[in-house]
PAZAPA-4460 file (N, C-alpha, C; in steps of 0.05 Angstrom, whole numbers, plus 32768, in hexadecimal, padded with zeros to 4 digits):
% residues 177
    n_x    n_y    n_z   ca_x   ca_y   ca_z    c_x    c_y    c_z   seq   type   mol
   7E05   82F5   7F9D   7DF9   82E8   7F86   7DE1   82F9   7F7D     1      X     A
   7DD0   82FC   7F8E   7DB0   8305   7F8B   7DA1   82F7   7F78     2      X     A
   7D8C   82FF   7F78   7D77   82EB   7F69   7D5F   82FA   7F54     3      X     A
   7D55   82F0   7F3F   7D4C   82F9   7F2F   7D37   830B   7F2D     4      X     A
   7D2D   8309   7F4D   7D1D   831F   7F52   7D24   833F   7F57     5      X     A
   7D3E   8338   7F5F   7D4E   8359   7F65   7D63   8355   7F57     6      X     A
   7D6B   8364   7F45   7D8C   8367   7F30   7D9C   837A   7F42     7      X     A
   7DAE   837B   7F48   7DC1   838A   7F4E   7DC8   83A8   7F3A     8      X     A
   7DCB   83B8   7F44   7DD3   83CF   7F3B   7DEE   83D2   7F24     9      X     A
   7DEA   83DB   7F0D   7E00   83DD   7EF8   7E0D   83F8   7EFA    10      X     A
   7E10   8408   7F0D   7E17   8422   7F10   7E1C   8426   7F29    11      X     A
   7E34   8439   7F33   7E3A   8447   7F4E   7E33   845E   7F49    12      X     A
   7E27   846D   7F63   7E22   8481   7F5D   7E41   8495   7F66    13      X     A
   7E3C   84AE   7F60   7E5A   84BD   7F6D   7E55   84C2   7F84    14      X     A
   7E73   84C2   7F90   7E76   84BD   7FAB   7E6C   84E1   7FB5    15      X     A
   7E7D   84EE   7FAC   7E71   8511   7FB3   7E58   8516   7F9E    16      X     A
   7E47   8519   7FA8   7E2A   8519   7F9B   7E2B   8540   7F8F    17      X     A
   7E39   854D   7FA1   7E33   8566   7F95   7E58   8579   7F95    18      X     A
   7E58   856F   7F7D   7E78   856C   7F75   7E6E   8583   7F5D    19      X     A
   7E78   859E   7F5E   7E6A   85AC   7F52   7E7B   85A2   7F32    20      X     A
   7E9D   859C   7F2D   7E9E   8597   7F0E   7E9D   857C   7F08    21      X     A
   7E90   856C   7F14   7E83   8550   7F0F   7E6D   8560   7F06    22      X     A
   7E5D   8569   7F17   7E3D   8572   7F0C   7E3E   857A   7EF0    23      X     A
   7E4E   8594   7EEF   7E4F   85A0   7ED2   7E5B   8592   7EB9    24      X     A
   7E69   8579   7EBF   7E77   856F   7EB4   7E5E   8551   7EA4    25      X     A
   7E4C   854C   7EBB   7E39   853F   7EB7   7E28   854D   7E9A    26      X     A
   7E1F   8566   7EAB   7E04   856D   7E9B   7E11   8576   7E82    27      X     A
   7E2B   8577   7E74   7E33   8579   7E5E   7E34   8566   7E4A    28      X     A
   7E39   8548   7E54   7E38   852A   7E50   7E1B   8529   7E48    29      X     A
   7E03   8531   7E60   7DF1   8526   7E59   7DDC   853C   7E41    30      X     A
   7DE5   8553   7E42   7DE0   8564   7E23   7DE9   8555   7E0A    31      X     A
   7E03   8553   7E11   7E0F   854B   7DF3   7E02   852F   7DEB    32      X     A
   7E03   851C   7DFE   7DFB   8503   7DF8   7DD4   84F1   7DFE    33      X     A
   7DD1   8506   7E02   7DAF   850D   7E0C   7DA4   84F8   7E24    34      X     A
   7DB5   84F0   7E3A   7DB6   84E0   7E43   7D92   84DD   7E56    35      X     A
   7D7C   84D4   7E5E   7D6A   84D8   7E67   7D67   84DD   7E8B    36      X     A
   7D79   84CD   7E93   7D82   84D7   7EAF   7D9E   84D4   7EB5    37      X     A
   7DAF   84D7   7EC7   7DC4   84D1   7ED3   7DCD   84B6   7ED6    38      X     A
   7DC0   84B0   7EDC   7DC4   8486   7EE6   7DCB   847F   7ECE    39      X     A
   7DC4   848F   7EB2   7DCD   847D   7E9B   7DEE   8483   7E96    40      X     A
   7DF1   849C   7E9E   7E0F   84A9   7E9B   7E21   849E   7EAE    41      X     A
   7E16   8491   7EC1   7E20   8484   7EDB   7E29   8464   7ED8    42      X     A
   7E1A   845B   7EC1   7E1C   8440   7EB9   7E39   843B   7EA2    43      X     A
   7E35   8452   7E8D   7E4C   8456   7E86   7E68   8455   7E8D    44      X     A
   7E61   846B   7EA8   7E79   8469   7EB4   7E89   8450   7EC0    45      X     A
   7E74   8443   7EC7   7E7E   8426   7EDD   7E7D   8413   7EC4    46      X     A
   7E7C   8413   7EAA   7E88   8404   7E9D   7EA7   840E   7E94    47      X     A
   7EAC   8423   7E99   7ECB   8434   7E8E   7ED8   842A   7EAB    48      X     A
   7ECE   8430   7EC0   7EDA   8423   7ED7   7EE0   8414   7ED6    49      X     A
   7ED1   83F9   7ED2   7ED4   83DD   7ED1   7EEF   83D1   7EB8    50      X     A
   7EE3   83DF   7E9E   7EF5   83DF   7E90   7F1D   83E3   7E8B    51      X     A
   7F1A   8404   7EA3   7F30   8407   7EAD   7F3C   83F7   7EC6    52      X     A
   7F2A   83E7   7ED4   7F33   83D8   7EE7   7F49   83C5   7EDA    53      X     A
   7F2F   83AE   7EC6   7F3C   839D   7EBA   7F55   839B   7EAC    54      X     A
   7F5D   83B7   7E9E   7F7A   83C0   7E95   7F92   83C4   7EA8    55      X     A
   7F88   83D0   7EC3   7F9D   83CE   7ED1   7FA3   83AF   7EE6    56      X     A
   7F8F   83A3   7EDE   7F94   8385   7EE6   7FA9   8379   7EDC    57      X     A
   7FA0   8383   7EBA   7FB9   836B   7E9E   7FCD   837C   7EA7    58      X     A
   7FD1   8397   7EAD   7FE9   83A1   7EB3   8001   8393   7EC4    59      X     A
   7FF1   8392   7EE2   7FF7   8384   7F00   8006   8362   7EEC    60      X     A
   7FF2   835D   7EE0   7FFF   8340   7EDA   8018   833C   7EC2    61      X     A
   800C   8353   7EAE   802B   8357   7EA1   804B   8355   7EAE    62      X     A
   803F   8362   7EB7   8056   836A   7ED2   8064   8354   7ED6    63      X     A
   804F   833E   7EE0   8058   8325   7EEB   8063   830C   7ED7    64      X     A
   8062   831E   7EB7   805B   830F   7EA1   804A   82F2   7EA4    65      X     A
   8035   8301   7EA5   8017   82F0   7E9A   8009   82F9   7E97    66      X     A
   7FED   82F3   7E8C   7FE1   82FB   7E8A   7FDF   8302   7E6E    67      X     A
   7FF2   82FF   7E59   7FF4   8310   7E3B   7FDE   8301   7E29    68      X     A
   7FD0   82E8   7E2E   7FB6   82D6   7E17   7FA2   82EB   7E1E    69      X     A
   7F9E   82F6   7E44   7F7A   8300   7E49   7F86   831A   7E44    70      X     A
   7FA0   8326   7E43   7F9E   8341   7E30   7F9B   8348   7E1F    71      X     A
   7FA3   8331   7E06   7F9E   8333   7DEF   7F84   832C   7DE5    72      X     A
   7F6B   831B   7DF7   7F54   831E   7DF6   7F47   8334   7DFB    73      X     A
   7F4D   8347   7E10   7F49   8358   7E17   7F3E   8376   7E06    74      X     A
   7F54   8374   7DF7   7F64   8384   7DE2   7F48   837C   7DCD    75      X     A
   7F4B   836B   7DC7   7F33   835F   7DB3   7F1D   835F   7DA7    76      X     A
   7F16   8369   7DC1   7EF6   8366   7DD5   7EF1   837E   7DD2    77      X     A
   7EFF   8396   7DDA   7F04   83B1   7DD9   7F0B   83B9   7DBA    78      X     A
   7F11   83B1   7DAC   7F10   83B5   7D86   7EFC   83A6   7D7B    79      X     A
   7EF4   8397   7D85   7ED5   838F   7D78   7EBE   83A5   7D7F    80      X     A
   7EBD   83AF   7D9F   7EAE   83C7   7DAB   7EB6   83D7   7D9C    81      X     A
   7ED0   83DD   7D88   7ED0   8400   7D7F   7ED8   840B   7D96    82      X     A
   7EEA   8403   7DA8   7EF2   8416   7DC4   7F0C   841E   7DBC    83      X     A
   7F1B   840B   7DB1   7F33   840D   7DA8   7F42   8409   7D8E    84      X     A
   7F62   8413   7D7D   7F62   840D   7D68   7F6D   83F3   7D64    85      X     A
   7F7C   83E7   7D49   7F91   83D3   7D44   7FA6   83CC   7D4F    86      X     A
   7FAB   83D9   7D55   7FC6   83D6   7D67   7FC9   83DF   7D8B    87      X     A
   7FAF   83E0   7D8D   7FA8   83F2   7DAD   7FBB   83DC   7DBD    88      X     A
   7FBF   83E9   7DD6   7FCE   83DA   7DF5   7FBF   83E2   7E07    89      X     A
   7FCD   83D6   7E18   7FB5   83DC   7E31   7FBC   83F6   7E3E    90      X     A
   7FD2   8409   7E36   7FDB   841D   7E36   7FBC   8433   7E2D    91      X     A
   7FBB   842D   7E18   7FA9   843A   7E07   7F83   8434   7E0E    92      X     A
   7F8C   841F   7E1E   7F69   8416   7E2F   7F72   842C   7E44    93      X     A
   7F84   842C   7E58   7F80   8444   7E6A   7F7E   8451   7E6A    94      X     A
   7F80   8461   7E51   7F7B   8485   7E44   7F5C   8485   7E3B    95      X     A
   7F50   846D   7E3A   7F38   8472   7E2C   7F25   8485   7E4D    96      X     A
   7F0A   848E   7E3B   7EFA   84A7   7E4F   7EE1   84A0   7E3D    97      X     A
   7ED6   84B0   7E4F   7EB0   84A9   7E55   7EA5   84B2   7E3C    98      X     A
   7EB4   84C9   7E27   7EAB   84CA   7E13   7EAE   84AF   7DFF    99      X     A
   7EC2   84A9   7E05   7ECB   8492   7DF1   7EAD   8480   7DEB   100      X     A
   7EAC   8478   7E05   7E90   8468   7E07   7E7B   8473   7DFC   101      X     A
   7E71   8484   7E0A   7E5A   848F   7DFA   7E5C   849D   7DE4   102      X     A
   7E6F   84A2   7DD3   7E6E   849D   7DB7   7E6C   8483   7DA7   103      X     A
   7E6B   846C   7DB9   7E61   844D   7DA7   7E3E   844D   7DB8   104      X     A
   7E33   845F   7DC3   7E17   845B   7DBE   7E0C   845B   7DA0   105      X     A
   7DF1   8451   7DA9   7DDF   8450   7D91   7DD8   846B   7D8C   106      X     A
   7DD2   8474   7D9A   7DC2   8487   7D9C   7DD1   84A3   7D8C   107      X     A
   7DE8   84A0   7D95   7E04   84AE   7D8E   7E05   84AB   7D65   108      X     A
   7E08   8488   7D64   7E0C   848D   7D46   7DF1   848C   7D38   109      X     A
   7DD8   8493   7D40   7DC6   8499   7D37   7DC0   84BB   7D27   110      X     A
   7DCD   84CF   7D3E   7DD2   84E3   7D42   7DEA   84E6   7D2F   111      X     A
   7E03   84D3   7D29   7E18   84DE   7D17   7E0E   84D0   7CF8   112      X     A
   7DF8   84C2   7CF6   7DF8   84B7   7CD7   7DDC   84CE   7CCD   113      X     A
   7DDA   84DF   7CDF   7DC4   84F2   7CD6   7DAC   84E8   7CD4   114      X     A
   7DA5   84CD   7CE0   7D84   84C2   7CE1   7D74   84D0   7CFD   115      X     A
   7D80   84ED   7D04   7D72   84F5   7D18   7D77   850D   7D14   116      X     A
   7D67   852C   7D18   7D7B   8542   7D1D   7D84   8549   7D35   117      X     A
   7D78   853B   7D47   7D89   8542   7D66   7D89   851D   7D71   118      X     A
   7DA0   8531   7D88   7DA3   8517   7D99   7D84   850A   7DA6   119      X     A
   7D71   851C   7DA5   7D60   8515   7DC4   7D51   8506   7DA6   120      X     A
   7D4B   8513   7D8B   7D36   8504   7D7A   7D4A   84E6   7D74   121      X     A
   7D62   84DE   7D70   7D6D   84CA   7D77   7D65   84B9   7D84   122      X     A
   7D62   84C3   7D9F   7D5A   84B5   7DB6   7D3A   84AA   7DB2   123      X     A
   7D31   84BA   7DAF   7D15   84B6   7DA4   7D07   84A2   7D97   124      X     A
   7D1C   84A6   7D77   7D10   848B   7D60   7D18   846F   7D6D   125      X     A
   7D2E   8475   7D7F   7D3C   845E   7D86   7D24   8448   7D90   126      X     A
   7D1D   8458   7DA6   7D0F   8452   7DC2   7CF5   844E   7DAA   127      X     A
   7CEA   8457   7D9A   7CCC   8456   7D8F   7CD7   8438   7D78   128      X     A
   7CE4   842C   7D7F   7CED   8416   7D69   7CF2   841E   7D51   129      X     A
   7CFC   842F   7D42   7D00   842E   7D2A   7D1C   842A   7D1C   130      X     A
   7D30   8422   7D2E   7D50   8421   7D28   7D5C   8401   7D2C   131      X     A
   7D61   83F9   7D16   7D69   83E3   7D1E   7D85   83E0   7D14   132      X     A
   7D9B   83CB   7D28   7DB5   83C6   7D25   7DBB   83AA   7D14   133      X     A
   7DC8   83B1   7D00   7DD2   838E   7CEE   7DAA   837E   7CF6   134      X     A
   7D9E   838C   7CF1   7D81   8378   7CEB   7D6C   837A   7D02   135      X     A
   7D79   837E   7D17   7D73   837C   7D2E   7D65   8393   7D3B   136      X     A
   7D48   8391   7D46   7D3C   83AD   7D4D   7D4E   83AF   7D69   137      X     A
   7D52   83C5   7D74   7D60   83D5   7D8D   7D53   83F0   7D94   138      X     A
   7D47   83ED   7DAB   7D41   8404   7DB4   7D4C   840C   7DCF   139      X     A
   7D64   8405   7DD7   7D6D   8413   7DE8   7D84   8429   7DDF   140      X     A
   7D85   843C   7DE1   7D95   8455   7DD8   7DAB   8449   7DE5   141      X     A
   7DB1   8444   7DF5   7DCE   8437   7E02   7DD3   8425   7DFD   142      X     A
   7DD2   8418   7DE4   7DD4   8408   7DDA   7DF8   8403   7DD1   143      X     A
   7E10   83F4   7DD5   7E26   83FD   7DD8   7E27   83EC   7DAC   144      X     A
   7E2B   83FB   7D99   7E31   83F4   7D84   7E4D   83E6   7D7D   145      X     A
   7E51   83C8   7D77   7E69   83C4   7D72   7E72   83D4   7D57   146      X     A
   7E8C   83CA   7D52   7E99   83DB   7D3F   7E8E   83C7   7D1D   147      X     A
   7E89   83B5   7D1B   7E7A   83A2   7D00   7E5F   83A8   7CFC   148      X     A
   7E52   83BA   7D1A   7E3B   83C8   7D0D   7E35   83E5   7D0C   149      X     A
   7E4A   83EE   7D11   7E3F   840A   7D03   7E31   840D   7CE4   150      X     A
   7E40   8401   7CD8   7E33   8400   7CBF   7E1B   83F4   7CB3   151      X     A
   7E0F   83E7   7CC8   7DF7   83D6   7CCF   7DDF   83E4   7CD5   152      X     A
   7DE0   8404   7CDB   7DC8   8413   7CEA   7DB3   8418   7CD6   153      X     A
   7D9A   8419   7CDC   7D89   8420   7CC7   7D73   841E   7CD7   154      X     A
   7D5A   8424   7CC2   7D44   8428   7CC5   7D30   8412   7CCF   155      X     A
   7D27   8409   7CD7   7D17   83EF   7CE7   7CFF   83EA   7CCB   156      X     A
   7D00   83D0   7CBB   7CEB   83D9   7CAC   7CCF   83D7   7CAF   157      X     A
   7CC5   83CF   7CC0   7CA8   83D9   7CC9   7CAE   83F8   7CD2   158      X     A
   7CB2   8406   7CD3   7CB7   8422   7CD9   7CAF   842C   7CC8   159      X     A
   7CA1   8446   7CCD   7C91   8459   7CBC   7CAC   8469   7CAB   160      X     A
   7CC8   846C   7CC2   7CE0   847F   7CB9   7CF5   8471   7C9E   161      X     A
   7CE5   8452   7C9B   7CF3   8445   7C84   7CF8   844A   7C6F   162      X     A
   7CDC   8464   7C68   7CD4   8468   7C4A   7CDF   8486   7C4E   163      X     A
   7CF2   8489   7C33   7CFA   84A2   7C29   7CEA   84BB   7C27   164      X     A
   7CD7   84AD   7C20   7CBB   84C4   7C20   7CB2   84CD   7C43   165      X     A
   7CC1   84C0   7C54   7CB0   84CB   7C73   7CB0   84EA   7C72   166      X     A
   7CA4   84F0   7C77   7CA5   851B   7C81   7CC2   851E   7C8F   167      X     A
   7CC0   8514   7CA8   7CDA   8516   7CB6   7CF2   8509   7CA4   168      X     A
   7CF5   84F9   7C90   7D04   84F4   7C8A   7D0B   850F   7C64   169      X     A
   7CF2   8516   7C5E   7CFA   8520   7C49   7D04   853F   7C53   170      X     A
   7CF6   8546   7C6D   7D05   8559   7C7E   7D22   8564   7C7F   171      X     A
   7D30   8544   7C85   7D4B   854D   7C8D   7D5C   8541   7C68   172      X     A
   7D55   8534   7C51   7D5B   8535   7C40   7D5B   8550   7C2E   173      X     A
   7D42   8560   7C34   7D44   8585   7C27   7D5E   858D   7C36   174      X     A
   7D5A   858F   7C52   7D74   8599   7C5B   7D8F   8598   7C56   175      X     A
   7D96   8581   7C51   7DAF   8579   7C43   7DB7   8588   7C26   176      X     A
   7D9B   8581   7C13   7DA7   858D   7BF7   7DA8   85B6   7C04   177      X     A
***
């Protein structure tokens, strides 16, 4: 159970700690996606774990034919996340990978709507409050974006980065033209 004073851990760490194409495989993840330490890339993972558990569960019970209402919730749940498309199976949950995920960070579509020029300044406005989702301020860069708000991302409006006129913002507007 544990108790409110100690939370339990949301991450395993890897079992071979010095796994040389885990390592390299890491520090490429955490370039591309500007991750701040490992434990965050670790948390990811044990949600794809968990995730892939759960698929080969509905599988086991298919099998048994049952289980097809909490697959098709399943399924659901995972197209509202943006993990999967219209017609996905649980076929298509087992192929999913660690990029998949961390391409529905925040931080990620901050970095693809061009309100940042790098990943790490991404990370940055995030964490300094200035990005808010469907209304809502968010400052965790790991923030997992459903698929009804991508289109929701914007500028926080107490934020200095609201106004067209900011430096940093008329910055990356010259750039463009």
């Amino acid at each position: 159970m544990g108790t409110a004073k100690r939370q339990s851990k949301k991450y395993r760490s890897p079992l071979k700690i010095w796994d040389k194409p885990r390592i390299e495989r890491d520090k490429v993840l955490r370039k591309k996606y500007g991750f701040k330490n490992k434990k965050e890339l670790w948390k990811v993972e044990s949600v794809l774990r968990n995730l892939r558990l759960r698929a080969r569960d509905l599988v086991g019970l298919k099998a048994l034919n049952l289980g097809q209402e909490e697959e098709k919730e399943f399924i659901a749940t995972l197209k509202k996340r943006g993990l999967v498309g219209n017609d996905a199976t649980i076929d298509d949950v087992l192929e999913l990978n660690i990029e998949n995920l961390l391409d529905r960070r925040l931080q990620t579509f901050v970095l693809n709507k061009e309100m940042a020029r790098s990943i790490r300044e991404a990370r940055q406005i995030i964490t300094h409050r200035h990005i808010t989702v469907d209304g809502k301020l968010i400052d965790s860069p790991s923030y997992m974006v459903k698929k009804d708000e991508e289109d929701k991302i914007g500028y926080a409006e107490s934020s200095p980065l609201s106004s067209s006129a900011h430096p940093v913002r008329a910055k990356k507007e010259e750039k463009h033209q």
